[in-house]
Each structure stands twice: as C-alpha cells, then as structure tokens.
C-alpha positions as CSV (number, residue, x, y, z in Angstrom):
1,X,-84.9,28.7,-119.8
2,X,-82.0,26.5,-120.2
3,X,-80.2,27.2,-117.0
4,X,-80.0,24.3,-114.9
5,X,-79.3,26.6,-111.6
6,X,-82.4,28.6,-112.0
7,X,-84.4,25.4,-113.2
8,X,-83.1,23.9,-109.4
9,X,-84.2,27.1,-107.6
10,X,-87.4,27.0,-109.5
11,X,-88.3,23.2,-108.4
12,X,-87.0,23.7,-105.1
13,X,-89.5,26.8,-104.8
14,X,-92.1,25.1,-105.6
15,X,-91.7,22.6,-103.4
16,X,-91.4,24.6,-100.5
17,X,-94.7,26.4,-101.3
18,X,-96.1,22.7,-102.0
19,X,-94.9,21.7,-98.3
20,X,-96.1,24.8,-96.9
21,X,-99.8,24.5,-98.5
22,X,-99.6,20.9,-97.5
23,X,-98.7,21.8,-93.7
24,X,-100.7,25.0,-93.8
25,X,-104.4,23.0,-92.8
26,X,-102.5,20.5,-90.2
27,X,-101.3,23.8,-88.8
28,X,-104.7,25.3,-88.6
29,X,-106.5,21.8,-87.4
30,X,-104.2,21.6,-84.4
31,X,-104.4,25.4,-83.7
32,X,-108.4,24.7,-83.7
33,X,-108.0,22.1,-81.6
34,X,-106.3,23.6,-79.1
35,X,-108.3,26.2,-78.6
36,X,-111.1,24.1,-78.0
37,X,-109.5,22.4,-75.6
C-alpha cells in the first residue's frame, strides 16, 4: 500500500471506469435516438 506508482495506476483506473460509466448512458441515449430516427 505505500507505493506511490501503483496508488497512481489505481486512481487513474478508477477514473477511467468513472468516465466510461459516466459516457456509457450518453452512448446508449444517442444510439436510441438514432435508431428512432
């Protein structure tokens, strides 16, 4: 636990997943919308 490398790649992880989850419903809404279209 006191490794500042793998406390970086463990933040940066997360925040990739938090991005993705965050993008992940936009994604879907737009792909909804155009298939209504």
């Amino acid at each position: 636990m006191g490794n500042p490398a793998s406390y970086y790649s463990t933040v940066l992880l997360l925040l990739v997943i938090f991005s993705l989850a965050l993008s992940y419903p936009q994604a879907k809404k737009y792909e909804v919308k155009f298939l209504s279209i």
